[in-house]
N, C-alpha and C positions, 0 to 999 in steps of 0.2 A: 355399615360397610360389610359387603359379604368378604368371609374367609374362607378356605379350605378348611375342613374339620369342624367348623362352629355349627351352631345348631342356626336354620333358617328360616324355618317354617315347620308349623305345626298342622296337624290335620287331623280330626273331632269325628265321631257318629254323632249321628242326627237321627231321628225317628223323623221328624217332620221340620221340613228347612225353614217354614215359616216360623213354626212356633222359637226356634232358633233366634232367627233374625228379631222376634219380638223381644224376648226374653233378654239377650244382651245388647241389644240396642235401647230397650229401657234402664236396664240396669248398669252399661258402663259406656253406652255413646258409643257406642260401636255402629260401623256401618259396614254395606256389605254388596259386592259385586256378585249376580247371578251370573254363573255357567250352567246353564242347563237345569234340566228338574231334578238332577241329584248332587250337586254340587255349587256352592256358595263360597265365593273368597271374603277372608274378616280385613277390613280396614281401620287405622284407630284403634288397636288392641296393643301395639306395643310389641308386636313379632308378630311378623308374617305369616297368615293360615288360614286356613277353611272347614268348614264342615262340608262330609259328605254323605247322603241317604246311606242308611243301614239300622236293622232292625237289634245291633247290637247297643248295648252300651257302655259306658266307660266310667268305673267304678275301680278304686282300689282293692275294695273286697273281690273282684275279678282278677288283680294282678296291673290295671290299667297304669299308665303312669298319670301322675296328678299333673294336673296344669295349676300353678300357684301366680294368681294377681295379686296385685301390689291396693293398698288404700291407705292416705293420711286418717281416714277416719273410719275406723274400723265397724266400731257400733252405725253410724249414720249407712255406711257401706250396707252392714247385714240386716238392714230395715227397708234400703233399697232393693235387696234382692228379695225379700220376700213379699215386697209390696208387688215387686213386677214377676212373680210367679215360681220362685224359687222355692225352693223346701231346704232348711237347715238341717243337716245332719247331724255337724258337729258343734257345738254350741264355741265360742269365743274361748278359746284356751292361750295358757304363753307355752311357751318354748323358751331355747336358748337361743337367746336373740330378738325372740319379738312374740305377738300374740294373734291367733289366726284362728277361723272358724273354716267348716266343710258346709257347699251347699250342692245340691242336684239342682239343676235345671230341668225346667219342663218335661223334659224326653230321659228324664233319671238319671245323666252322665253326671259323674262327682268332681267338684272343683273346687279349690281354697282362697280365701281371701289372704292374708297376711298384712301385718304392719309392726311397728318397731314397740320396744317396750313402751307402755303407761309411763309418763312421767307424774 
């Protein structure tokens, strides 16, 4: 349900909208409505967003903010993404509260998995 104040959508660089569209549509079943040659809406992500053409990218070493998805299986997750073209940055760590890896997608932008502690 949309609120005032909540967060609604999110919006991504992309170097190349295809390589996008492959990369997490292999990796999390994501699908995705084309506007135009520089902009793509994500469907099936779990919050409303898109990528748009731009030669930047989105890295916390930048200051970016992280975009964190969610996996029941964390290891199976980080074998998926790198089968479908991901590069792991940060290898499977815990935290307080749960255990999460960093990956770059195709076009370099930085993203986390996360899940709940090891039992």
């Amino acid at each position: 349900m949309k609120e005032t104040g909540k967060i609604n959508y999110v919006e991504m660089p992309s170097r190349d909208l295809e390589a996008s569209k492959r990369f997490f549509g292999d990796a999390f079943g994501w699908s995705f409505i084309d506007y135009g040659p520089e902009y793509v809406a994500i469907e099936n992500a779990g919050l409303d967003g898109g990528f748009f053409k731009s030669e930047q990218v989105a890295t916390t070493g930048n200051g970016s903010v992280l975009v964190v998805l969610y996996s029941r299986d964390l290891e199976a997750t980080l074998k998926k993404v790198e089968q479908s073209g991901g590069t792991i940055v940060k290898d499977i760590f815990s935290f307080p509260g749960g255990r999460r890896f960093h990956f770059s997608d195709p076009n370099g932008c930085e993203f986390a998995v996360w899940s709940e502690p090891a039992t």
